[in-house]
Structures are given as C-alpha cells and as structure tokens.
N, CA, C and O atoms as a GROMACS GRO file, in nm:
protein
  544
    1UNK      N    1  10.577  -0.629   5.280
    1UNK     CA    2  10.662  -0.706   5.365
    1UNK      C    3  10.634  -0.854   5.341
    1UNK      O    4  10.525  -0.895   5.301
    2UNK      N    5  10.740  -0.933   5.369
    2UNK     CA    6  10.746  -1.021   5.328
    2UNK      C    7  10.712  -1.131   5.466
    2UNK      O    8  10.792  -1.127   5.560
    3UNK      N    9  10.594  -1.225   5.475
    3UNK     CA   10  10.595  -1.287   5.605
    3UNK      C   11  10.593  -1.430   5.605
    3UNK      O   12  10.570  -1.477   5.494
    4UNK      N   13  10.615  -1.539   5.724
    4UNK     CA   14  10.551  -1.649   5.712
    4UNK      C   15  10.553  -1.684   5.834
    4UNK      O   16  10.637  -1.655   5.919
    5UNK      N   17  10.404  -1.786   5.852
    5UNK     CA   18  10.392  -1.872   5.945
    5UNK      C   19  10.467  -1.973   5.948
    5UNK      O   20  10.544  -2.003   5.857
    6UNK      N   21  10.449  -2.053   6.083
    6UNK     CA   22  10.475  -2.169   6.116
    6UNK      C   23  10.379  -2.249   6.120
    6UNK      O   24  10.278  -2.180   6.134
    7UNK      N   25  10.342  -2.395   6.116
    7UNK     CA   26  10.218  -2.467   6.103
    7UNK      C   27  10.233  -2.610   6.122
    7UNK      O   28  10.325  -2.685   6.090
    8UNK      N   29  10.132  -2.631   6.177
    8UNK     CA   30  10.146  -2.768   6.264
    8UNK      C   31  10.141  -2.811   6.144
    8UNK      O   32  10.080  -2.764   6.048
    9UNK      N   33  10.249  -2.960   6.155
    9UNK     CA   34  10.242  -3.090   6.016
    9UNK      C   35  10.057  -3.088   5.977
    9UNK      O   36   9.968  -3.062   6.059
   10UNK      N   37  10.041  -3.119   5.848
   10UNK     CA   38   9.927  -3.197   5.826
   10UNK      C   39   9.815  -3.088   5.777
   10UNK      O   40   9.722  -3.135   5.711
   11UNK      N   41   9.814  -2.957   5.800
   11UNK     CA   42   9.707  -2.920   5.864
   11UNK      C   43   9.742  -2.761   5.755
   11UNK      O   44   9.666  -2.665   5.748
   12UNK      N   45   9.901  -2.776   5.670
   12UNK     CA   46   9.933  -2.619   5.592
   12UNK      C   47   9.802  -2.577   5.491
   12UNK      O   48   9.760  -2.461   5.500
   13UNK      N   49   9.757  -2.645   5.422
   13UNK     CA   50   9.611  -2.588   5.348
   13UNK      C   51   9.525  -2.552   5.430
   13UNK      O   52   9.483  -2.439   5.406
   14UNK      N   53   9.467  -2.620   5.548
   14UNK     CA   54   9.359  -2.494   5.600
   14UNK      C   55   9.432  -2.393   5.627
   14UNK      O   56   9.370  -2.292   5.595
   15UNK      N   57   9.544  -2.368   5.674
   15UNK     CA   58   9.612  -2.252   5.758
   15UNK      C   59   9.610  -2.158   5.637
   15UNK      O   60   9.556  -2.049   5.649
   16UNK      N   61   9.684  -2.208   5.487
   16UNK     CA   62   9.702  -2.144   5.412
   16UNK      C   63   9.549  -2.076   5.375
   16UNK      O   64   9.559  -1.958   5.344
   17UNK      N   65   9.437  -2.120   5.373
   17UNK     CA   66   9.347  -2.093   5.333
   17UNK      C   67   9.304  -1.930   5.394
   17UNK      O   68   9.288  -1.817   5.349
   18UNK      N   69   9.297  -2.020   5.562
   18UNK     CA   70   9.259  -1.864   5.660
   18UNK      C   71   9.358  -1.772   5.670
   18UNK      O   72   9.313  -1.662   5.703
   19UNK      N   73   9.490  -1.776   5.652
   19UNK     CA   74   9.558  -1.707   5.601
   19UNK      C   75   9.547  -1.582   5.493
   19UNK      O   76   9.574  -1.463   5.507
   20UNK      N   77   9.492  -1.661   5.373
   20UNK     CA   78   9.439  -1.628   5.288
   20UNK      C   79   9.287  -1.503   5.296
   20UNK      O   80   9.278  -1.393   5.241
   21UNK      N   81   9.204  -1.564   5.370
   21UNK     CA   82   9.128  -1.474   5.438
   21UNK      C   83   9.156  -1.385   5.520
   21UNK      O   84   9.087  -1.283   5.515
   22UNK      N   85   9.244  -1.392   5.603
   22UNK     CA   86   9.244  -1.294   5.700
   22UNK      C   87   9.362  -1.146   5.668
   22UNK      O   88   9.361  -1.030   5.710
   23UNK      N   89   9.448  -1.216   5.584
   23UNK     CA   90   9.534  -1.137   5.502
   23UNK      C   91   9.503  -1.086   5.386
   23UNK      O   92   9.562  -0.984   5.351
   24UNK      N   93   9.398  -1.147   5.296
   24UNK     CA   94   9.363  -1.103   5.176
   24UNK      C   95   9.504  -1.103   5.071
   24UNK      O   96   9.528  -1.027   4.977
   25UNK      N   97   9.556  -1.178   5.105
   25UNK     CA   98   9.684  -1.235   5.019
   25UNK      C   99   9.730  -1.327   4.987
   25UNK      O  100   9.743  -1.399   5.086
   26UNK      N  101   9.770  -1.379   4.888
   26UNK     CA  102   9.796  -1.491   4.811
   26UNK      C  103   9.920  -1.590   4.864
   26UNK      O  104  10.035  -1.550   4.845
   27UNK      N  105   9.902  -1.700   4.919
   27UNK     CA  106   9.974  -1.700   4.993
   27UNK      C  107  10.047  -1.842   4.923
   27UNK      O  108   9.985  -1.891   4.828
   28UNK      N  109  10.189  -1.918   4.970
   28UNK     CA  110  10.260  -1.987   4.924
   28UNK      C  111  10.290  -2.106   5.035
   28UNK      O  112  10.364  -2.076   5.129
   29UNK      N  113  10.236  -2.234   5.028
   29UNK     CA  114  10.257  -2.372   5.118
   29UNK      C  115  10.393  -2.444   5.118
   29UNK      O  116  10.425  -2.484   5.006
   30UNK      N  117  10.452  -2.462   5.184
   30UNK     CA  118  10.552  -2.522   5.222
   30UNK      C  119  10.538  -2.644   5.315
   30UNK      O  120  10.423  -2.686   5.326
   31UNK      N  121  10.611  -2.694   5.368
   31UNK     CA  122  10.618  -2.808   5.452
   31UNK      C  123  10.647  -2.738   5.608
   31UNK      O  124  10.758  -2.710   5.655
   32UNK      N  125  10.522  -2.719   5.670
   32UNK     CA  126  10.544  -2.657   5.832
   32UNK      C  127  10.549  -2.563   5.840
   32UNK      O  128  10.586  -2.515   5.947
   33UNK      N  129  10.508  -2.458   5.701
   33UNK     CA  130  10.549  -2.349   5.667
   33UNK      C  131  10.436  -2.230   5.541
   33UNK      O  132  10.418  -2.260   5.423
   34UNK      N  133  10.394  -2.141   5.588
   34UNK     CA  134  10.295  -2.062   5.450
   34UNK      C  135  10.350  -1.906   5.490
   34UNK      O  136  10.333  -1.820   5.576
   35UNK      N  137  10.431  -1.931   5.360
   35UNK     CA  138  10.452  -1.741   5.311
   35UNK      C  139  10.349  -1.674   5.244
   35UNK      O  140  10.265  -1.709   5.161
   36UNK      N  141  10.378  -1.561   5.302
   36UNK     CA  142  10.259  -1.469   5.202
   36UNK      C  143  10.340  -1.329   5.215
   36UNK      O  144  10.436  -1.331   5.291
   37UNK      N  145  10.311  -1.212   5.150
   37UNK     CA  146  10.294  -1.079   5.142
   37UNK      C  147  10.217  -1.013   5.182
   37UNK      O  148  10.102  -1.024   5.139
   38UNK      N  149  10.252  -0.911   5.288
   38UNK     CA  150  10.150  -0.832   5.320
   38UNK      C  151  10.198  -0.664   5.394
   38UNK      O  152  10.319  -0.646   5.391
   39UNK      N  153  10.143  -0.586   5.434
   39UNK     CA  154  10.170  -0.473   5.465
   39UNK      C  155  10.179  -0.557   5.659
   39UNK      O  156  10.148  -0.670   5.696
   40UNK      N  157  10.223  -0.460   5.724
   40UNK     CA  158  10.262  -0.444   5.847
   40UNK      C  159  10.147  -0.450   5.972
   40UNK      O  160  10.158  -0.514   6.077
   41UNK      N  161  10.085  -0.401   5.948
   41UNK     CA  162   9.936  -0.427   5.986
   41UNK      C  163   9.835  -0.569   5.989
   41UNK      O  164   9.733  -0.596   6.052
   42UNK      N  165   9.921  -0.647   5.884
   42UNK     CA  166   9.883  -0.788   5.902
   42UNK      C  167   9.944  -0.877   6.006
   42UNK      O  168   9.888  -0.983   6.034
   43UNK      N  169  10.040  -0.846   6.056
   43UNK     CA  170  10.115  -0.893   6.195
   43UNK      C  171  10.013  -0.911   6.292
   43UNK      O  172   9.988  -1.022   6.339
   44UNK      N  173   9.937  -0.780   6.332
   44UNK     CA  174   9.821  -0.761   6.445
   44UNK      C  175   9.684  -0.868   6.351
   44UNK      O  176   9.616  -0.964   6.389
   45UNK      N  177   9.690  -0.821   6.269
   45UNK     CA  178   9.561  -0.907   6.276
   45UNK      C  179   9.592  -1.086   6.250
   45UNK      O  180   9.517  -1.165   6.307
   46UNK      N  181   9.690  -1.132   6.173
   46UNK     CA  182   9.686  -1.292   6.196
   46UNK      C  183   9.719  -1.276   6.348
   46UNK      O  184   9.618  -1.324   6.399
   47UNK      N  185   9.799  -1.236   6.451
   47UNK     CA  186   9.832  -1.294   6.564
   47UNK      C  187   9.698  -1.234   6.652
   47UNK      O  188   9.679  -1.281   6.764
   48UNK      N  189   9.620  -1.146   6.608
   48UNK     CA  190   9.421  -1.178   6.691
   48UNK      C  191   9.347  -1.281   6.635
   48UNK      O  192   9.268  -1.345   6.704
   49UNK      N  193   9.366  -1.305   6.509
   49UNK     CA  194   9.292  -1.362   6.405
   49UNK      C  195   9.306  -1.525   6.413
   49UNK      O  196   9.238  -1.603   6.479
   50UNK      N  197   9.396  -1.545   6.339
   50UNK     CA  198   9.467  -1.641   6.298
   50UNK      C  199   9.423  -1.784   6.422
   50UNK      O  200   9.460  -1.755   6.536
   51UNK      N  201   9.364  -1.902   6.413
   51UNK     CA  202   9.368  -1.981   6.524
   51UNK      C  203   9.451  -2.102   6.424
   51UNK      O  204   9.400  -2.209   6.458
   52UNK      N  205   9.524  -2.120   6.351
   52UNK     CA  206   9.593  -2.213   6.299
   52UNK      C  207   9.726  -2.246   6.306
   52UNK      O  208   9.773  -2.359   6.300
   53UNK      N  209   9.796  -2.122   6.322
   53UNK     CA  210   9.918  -2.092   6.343
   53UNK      C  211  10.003  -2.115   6.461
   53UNK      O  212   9.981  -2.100   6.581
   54UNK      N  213  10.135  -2.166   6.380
   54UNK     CA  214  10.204  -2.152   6.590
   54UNK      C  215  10.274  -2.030   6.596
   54UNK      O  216  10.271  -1.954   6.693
   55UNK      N  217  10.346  -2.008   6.476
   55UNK     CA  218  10.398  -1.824   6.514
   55UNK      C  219  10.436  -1.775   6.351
   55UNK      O  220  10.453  -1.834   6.245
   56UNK      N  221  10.439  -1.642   6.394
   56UNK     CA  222  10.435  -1.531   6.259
   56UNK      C  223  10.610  -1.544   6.274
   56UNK      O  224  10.679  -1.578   6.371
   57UNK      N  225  10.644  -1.509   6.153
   57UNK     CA  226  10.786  -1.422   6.168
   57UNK      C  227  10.752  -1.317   5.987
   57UNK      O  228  10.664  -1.318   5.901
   58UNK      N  229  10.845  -1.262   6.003
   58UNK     CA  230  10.881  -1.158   5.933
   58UNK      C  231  11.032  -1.193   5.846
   58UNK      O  232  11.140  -1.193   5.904
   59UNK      N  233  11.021  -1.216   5.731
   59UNK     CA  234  11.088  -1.310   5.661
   59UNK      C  235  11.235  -1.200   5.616
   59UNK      O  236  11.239  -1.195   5.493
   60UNK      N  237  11.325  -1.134   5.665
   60UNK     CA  238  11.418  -1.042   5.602
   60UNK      C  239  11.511  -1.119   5.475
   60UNK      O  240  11.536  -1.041   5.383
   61UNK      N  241  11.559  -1.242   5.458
   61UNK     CA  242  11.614  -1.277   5.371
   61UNK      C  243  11.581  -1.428   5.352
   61UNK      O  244  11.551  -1.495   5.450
   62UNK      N  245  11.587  -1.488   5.213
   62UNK     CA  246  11.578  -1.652   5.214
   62UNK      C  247  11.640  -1.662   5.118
   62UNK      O  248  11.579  -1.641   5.012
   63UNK      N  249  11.773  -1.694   5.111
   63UNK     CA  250  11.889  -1.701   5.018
   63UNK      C  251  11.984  -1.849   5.043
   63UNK      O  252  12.010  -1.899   5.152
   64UNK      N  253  12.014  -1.884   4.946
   64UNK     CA  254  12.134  -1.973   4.991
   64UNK      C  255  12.305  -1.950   4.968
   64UNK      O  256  12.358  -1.909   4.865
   65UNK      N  257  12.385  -1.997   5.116
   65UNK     CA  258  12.539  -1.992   5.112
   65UNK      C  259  12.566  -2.092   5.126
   65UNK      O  260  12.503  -2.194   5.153
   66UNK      N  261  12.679  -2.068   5.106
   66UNK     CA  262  12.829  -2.157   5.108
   66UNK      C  263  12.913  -2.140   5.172
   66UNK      O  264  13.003  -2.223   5.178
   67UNK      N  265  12.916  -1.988   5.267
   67UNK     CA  266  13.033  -1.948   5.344
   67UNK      C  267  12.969  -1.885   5.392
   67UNK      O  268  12.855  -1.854   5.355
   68UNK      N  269  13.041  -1.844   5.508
   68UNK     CA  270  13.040  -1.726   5.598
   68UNK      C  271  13.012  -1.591   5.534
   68UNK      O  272  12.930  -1.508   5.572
   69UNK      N  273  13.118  -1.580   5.401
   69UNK     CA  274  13.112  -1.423   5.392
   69UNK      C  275  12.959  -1.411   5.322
   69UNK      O  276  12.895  -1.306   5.328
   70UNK      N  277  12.911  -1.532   5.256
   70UNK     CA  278  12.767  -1.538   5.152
   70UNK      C  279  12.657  -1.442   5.271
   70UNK      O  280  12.589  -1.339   5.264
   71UNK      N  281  12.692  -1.561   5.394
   71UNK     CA  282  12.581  -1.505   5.515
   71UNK      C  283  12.610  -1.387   5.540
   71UNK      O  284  12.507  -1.326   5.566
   72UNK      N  285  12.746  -1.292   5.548
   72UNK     CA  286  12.786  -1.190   5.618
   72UNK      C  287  12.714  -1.060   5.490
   72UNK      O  288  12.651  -0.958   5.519
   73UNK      N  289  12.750  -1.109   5.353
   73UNK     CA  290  12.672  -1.036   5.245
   73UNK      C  291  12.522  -1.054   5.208
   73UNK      O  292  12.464  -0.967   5.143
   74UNK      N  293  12.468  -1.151   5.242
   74UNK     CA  294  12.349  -1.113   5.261
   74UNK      C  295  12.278  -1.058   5.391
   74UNK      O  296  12.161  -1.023   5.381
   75UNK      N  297  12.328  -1.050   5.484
   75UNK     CA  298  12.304  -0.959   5.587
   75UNK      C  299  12.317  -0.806   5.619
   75UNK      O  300  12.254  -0.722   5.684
   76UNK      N  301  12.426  -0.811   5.542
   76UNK     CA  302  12.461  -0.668   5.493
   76UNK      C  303  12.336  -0.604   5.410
   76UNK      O  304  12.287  -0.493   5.429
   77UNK      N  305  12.304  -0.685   5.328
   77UNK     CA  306  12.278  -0.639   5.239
   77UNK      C  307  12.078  -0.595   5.231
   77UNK      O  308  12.008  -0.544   5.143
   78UNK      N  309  12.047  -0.650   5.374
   78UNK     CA  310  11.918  -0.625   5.419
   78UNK      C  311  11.886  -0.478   5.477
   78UNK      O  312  11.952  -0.446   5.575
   79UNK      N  313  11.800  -0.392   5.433
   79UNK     CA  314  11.757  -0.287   5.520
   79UNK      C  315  11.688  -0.284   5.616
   79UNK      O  316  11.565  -0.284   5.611
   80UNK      N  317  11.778  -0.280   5.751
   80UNK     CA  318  11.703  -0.326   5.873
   80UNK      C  319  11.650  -0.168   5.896
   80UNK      O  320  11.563  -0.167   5.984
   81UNK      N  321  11.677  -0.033   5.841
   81UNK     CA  322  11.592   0.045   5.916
   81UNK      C  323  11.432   0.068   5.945
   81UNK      O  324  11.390   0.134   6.040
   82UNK      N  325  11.342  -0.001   5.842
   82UNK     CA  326  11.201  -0.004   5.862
   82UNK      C  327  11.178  -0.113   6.010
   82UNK      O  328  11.072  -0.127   6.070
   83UNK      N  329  11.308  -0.181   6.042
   83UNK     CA  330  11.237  -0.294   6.169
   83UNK      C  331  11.286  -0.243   6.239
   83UNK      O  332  11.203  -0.238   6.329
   84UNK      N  333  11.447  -0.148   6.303
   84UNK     CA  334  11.524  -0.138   6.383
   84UNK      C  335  11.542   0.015   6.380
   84UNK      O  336  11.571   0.040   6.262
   85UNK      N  337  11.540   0.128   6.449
   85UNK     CA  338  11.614   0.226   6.462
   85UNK      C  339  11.764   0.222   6.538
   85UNK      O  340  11.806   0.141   6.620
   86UNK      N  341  11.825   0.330   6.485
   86UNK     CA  342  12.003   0.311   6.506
   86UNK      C  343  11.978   0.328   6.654
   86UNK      O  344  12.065   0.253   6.700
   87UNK      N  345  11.921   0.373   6.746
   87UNK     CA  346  11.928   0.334   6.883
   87UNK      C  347  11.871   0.238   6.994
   87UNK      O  348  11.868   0.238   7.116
   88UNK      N  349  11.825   0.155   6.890
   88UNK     CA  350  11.796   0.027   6.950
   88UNK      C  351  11.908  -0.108   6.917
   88UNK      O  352  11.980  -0.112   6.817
   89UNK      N  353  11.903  -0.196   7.003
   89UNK     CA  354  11.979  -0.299   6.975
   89UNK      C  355  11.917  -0.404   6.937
   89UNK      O  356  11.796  -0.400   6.958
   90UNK      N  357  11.968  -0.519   6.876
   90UNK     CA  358  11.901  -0.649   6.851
   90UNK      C  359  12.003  -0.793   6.871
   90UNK      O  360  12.085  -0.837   6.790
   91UNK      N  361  11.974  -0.835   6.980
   91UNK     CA  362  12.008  -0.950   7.039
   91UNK      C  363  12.032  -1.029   6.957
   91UNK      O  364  11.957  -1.034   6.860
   92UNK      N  365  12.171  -1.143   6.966
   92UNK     CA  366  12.171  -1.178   6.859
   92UNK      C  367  12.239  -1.359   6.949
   92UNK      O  368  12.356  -1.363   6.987
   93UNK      N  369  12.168  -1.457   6.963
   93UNK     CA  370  12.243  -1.573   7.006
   93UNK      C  371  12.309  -1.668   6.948
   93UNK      O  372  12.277  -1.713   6.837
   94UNK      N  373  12.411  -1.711   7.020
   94UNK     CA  374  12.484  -1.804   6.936
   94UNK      C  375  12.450  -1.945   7.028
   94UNK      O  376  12.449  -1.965   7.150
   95UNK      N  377  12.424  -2.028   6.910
   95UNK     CA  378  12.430  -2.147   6.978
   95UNK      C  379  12.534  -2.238   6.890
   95UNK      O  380  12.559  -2.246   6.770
   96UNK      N  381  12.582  -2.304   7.011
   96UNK     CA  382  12.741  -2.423   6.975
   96UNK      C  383  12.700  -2.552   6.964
   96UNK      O  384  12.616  -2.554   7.054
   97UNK      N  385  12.700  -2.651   6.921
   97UNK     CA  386  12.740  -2.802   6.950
   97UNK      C  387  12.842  -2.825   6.878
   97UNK      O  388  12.868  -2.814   6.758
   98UNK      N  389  12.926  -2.880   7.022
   98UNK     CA  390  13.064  -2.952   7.070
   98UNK      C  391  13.010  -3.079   7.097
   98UNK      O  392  12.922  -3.125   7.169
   99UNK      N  393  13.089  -3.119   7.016
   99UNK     CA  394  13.088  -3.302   7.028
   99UNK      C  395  12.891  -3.362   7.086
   99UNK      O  396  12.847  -3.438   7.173
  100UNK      N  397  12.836  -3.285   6.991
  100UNK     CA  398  12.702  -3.366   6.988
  100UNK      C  399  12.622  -3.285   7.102
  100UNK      O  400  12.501  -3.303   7.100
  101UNK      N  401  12.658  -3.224   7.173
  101UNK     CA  402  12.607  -3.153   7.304
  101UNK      C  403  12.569  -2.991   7.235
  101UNK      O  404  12.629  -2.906   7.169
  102UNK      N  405  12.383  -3.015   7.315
  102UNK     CA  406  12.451  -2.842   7.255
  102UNK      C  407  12.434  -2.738   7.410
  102UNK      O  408  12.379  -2.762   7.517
  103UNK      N  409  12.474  -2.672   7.382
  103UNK     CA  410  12.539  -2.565   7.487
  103UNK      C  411  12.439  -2.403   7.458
  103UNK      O  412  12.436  -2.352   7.346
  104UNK      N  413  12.390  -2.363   7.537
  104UNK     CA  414  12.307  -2.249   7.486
  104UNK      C  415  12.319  -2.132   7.610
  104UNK      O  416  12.376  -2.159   7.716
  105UNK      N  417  12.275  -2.037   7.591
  105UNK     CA  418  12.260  -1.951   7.703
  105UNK      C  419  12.117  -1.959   7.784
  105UNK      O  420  12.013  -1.954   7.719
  106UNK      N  421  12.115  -1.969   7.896
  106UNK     CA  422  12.038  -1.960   7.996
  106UNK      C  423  11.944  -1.867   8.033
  106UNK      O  424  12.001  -1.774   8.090
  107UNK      N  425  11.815  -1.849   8.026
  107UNK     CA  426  11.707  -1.773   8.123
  107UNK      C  427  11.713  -1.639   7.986
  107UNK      O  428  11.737  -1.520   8.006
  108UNK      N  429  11.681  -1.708   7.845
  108UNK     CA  430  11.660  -1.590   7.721
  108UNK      C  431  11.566  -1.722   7.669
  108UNK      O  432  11.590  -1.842   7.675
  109UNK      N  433  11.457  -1.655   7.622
  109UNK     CA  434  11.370  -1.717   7.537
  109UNK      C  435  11.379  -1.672   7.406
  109UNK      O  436  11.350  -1.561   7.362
  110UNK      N  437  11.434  -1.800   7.332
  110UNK     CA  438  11.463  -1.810   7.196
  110UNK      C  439  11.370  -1.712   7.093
  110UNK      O  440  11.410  -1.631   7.010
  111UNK      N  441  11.285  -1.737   7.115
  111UNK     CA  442  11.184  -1.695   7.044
  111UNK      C  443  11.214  -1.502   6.983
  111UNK      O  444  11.176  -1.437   6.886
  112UNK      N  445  11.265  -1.486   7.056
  112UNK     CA  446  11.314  -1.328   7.053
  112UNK      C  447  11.477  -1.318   7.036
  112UNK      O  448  11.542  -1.224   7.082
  113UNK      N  449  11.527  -1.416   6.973
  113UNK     CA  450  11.673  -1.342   6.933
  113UNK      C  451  11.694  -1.439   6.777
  113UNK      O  452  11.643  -1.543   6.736
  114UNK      N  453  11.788  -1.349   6.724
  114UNK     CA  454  11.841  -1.482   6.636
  114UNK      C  455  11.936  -1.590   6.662
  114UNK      O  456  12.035  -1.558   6.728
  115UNK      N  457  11.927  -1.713   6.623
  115UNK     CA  458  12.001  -1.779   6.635
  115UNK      C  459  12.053  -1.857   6.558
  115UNK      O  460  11.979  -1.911   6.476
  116UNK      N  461  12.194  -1.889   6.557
  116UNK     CA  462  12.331  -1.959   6.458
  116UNK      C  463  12.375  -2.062   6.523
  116UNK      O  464  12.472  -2.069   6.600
  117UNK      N  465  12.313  -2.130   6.496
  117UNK     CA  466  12.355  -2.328   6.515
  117UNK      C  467  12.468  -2.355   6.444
  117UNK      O  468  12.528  -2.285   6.361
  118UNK      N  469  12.502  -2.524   6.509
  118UNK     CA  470  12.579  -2.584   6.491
  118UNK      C  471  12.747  -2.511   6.476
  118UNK      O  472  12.782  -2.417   6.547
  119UNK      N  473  12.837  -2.578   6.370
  119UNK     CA  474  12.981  -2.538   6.347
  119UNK      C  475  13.023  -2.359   6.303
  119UNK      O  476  13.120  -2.284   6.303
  120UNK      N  477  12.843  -2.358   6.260
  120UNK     CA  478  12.870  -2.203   6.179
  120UNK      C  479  12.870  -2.148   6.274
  120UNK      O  480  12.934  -2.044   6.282
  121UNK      N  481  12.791  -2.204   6.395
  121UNK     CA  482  12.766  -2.068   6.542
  121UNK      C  483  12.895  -2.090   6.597
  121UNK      O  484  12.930  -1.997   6.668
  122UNK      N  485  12.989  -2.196   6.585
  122UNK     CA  486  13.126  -2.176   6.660
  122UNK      C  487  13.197  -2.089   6.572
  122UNK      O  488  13.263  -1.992   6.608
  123UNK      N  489  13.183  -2.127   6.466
  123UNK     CA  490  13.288  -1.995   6.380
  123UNK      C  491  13.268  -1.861   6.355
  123UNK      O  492  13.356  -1.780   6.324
  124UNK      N  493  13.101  -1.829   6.373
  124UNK     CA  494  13.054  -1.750   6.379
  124UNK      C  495  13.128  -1.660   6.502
  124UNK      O  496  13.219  -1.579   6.487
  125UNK      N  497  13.075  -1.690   6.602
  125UNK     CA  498  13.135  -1.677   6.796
  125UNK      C  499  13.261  -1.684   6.781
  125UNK      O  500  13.312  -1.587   6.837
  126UNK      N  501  13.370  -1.778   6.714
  126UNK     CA  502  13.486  -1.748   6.754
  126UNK      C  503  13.521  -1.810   6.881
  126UNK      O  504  13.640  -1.789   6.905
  127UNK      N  505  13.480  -1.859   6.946
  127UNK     CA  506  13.415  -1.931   7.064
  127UNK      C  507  13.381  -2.090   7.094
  127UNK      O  508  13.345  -2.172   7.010
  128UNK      N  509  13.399  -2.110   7.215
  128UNK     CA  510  13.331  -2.244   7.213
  128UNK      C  511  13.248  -2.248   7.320
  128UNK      O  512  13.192  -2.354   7.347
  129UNK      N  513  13.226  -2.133   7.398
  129UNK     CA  514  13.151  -2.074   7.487
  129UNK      C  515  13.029  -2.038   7.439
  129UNK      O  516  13.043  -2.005   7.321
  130UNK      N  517  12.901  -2.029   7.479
  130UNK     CA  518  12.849  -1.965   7.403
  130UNK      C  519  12.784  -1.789   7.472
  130UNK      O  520  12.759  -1.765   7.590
  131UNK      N  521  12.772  -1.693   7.353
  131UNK     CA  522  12.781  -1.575   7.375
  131UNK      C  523  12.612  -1.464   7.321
  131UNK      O  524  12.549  -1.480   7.216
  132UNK      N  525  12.590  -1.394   7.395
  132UNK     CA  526  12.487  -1.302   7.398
  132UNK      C  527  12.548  -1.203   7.357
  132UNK      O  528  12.640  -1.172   7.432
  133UNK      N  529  12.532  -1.098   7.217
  133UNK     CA  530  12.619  -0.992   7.191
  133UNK      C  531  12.478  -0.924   7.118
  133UNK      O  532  12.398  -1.001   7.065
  134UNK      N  533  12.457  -0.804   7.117
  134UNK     CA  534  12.391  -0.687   7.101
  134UNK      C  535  12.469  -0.627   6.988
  134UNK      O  536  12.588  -0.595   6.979
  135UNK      N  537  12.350  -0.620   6.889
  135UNK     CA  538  12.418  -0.603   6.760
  135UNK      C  539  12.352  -0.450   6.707
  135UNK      O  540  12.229  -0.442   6.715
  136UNK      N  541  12.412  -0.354   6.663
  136UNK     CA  542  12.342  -0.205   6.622
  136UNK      C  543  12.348  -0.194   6.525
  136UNK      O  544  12.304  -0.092   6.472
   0.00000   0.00000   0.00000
C-alpha cells in the first residue's frame, strides 16, 4: 500500500528518517509531505509510533487531469474493495467558492470525508449549494 504523511514545514528529513525506522521503508520527501510503501499494519504503528507527523493518509491515486472525465477515470479506475466493502458507504464532501467565499457543510469534520474544492466542486455538485452525498 501506498502511504503518506503530512509534516510540519522545515522539519520533512527527520520525519522522513523516523519514518524510515518505524516503517522499515524507503521512503520519498516532498515539501509538507513523505511517501513511503508499506503493508497495512504500518497505519497502527506510525499513528502509536510516529511523534513527527500531523496525519497519515493512504494514498489511492496521484495522477494528473485536465477534466472532469480524467478525475471521473481515474477514480474509476481505483480498487476500492481492499478499503471499502459494497455495504458500507463513503462520505464524500463538496466544497464551493462563489465569488471568493467558501461555503462548506456544517458540524462534519473534514478530516474523514473527501473533499472537491473550488469551480471543480461546483461542477462536480452541479450545485451552488453545498452537498453531503454517500457514495457505494
């Protein structure tokens, strides 16, 4: 599986380092950012382990578009059954900015859904509202 932290400015080489230790995997520095590879089981131990980090994610695609349908085909094109079984749902938020304002949904902590900014989340939504939709 494919993972990466988040990481305070300044500070990605030590992170990458203990990273490195605590994962036993070779890991890749970015700016605010260290990917690495690892089995599933490394989730639990950087988030006991880990004191460098601000959060894990679990990396499903890092591709670049040009359109909608690029995003809609590489989404497709991910196998969500090792993260998701067909009877669970996965929250999915849209966020809008209209004229410089942004507009979000209320009393959901980000941290647990995805989210589609800016013009793409209005075209995305269809909408200028913004919308909470449960995706299977």
């Amino acid at each position: 599986m494919e993972w990466f932290a988040t990481i305070p400015l300044g500070v990605e080489d030590v992170a990458a380092k203990e990273l490195e230790e605590v994962t036993g995997s070779q890991v890749k520095v970015d700016v605010g950012k260290v990917f690495f590879r690892a089995p599933l089981i490394a989730m639990y131990i950087v988030n006991y382990s880990a004191r460098t980090i601000n959060r894990l994610y679990l990396l499903l695609a890092r591709e670049k578009f040009n359109s909608l349908e690029d995003i809609y085909s590489i989404a497709k094109g991910i196998d969500y059954t090792n993260i998701i079984t067909p009877d669970k749902w996965l929250p999915v938020l849209y966020l809008l900015v209209t004229r410089g304002v942004l507009e979000t949904c209320t009393g959901f902590s980000l941290s647990h859904f995805i989210c589609v900014g800016g013009s793409l989340g209005a075209t995305l939504a269809g909408t200028t509202k913004p919308a909470l939709r449960g995706v299977t």
